[in-house]
C-alpha positions in Angstrom: 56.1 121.4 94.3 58.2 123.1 92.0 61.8 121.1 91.4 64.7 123.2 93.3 68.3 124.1 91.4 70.2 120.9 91.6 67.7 118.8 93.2 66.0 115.5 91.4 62.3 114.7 91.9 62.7 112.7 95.4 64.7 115.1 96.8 68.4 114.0 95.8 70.9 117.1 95.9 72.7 115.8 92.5 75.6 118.4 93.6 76.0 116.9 97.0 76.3 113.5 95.6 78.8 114.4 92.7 81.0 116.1 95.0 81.1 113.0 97.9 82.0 110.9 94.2 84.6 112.8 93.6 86.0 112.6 97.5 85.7 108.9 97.3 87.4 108.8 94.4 90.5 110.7 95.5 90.1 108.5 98.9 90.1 105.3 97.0 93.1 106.3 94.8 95.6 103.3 95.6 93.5 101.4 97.7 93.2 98.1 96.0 89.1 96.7 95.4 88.1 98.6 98.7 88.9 102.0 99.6 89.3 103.4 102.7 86.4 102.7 104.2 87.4 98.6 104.8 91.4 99.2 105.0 91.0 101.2 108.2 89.6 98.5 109.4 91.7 96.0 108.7 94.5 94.6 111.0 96.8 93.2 108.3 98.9 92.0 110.5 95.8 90.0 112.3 94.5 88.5 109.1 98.3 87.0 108.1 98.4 85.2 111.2 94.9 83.9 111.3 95.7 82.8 107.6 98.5 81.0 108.8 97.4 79.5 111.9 94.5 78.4 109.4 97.0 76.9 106.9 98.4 74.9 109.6 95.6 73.5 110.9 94.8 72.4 107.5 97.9 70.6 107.3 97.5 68.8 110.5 93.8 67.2 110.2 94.6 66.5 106.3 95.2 63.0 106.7 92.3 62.7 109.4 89.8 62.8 107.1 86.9 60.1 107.8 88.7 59.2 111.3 87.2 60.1 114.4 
């Protein structure tokens, strides 16, 4: 099988790949560790109050510890 323009041995379009690279890259441009891809999923304000509600639950079984 003779190897197309652009193409590696298993079939990888190399041009295909660079250019979805570079598209991330532009995507991911200010977007922290992630990228898009997880910030659009994210419910900021969801995660603050489930931090929180977390936090205070902390606070209120610290001094249970080994009581039942």
């Amino acid at each position: 099988m003779a190897n197309q323009t652009n193409k590696t041995t298993s079939g990888t379009n190399a041009s295909q790949v660079r250019q979805q690279n570079a598209q991330s890259a532009k995507g991911a441009a200010g977007q922290g560790q992630f990228g898009t891809e997880f910030g659009s999923e994210t419910d900021v304000q969801q995660v603050k109050k489930q931090n929180q509600q977390a936090e205070s639950r902390k606070s209120q079984n610290a001094g249970n510890f080994g009581q039942q």
